[in-house]
N, C-alpha and C positions, 0 to 999 in steps of 0.2 A: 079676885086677887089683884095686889097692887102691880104696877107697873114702876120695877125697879130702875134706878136710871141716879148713875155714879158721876158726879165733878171731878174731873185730875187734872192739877197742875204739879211743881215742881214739888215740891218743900209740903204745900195744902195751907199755909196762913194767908196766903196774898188771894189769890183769882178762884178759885175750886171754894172755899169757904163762901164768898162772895154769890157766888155761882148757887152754889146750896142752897145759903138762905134766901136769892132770890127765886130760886127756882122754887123753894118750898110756899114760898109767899104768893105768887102766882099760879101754882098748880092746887091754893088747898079748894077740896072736894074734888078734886077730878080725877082721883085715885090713881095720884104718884105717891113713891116713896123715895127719898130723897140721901142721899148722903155725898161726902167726897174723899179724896183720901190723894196722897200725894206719891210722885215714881221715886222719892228718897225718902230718906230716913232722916232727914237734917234736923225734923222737928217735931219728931212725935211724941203726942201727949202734949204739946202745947198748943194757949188758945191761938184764935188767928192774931196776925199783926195788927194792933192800934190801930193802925189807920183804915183797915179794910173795917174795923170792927165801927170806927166813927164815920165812917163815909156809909156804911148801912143804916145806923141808925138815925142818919139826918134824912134816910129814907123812910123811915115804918121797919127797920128790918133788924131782929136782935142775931145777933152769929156770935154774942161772947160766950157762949157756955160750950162752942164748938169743941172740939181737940183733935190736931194733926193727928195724921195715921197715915200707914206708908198702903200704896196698892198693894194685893196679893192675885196669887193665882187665885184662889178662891171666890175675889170681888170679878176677875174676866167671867170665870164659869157660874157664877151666882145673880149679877148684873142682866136686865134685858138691855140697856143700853148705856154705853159710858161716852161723855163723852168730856174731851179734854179740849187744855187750851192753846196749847201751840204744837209744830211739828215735831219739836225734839220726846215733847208727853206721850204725842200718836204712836213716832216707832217706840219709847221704852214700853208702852204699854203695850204695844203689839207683839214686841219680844218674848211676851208672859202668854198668850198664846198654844195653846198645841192642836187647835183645828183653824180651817177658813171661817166657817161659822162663827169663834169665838173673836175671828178681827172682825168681820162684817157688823159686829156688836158698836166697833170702837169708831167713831167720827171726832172730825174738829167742832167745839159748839159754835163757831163761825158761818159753818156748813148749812147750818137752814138758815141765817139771816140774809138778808141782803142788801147789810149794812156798807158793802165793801169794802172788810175786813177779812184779809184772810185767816189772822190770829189774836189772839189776847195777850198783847206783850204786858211781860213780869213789873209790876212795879215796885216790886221791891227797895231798888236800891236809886226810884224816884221821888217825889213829892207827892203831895197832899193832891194837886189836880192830875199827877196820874194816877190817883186811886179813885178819882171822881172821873176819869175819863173809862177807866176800868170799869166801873159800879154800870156807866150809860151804856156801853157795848153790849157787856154781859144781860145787865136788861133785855136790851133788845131782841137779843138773840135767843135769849130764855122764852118771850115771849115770842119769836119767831116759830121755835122748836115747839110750843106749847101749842098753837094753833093746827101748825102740821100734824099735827100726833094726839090731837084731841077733837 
């Protein structure tokens, strides 16, 4: 059985898509399953933002065919591991919560690198190099998390 393991950012177009495809990119064969999904509803059903979408792919990494989708209680209690990108993602998703068990699930994906980053700030309402400064953290830290836990 897979080792399920959920991306959460704000909206899901900017950092958690990003997150996804690189996480899925780096973990194939080593039996993850991968998804993300966002703490609002701003933007579901649609794909991620342009920029997250061209800054992947000038990596090897396709995320257009993705689609926002909001977290559920369902994704806390279904998820072995979620983990999100900044502090405000930590407590809404911890909110959704009804055991300790079900937080202990939820970390920052900052938390296994040792990038010294405490979090994945939003690019959204940045440019082109903070969506490439975004793409290099998230790496890292995918591949941080991926060593740890493989």
């Amino acid at each position: 059985m897979a080792t399920r393991v959920l991306m959460v950012c704000l909206g899901n177009i900017c950092r958690s898509p990003l997150a996804e495809g690189i996480f899925r990119h780096l973990s194939i064969g080593k039996g993850f399953e991968v998804d993300s999904a966002g703490t609002v509803n701003y933007h579901t059903g649609a794909a991620p933002d342009r920029r997250s979408i061209e800054v992947a792919a000038k990596n090897g990494i396709d995320i257009s065919t993705q689609k926002a989708r909001q977290l559920t209680t369902h994704d806390i209690a279904d998820y072995d591991h979620i983990l999100v990108m900044d502090e405000d993602n930590l407590k809404n998703a911890q909110a959704l919560c009804i055991s300790a068990e079900q937080r202990e699930k939820i970390s920052l994906l900052t938390s296994a690198s040792g990038h010294g980053a405490t979090q994945v700030t939003d690019p959204y309402y940045g440019n082109k190099k903070d969506f490439e400064n975004v793409f290099e953290l998230v790496h890292d830290c995918c591949k941080s998390w991926l060593a740890k836990h493989t």
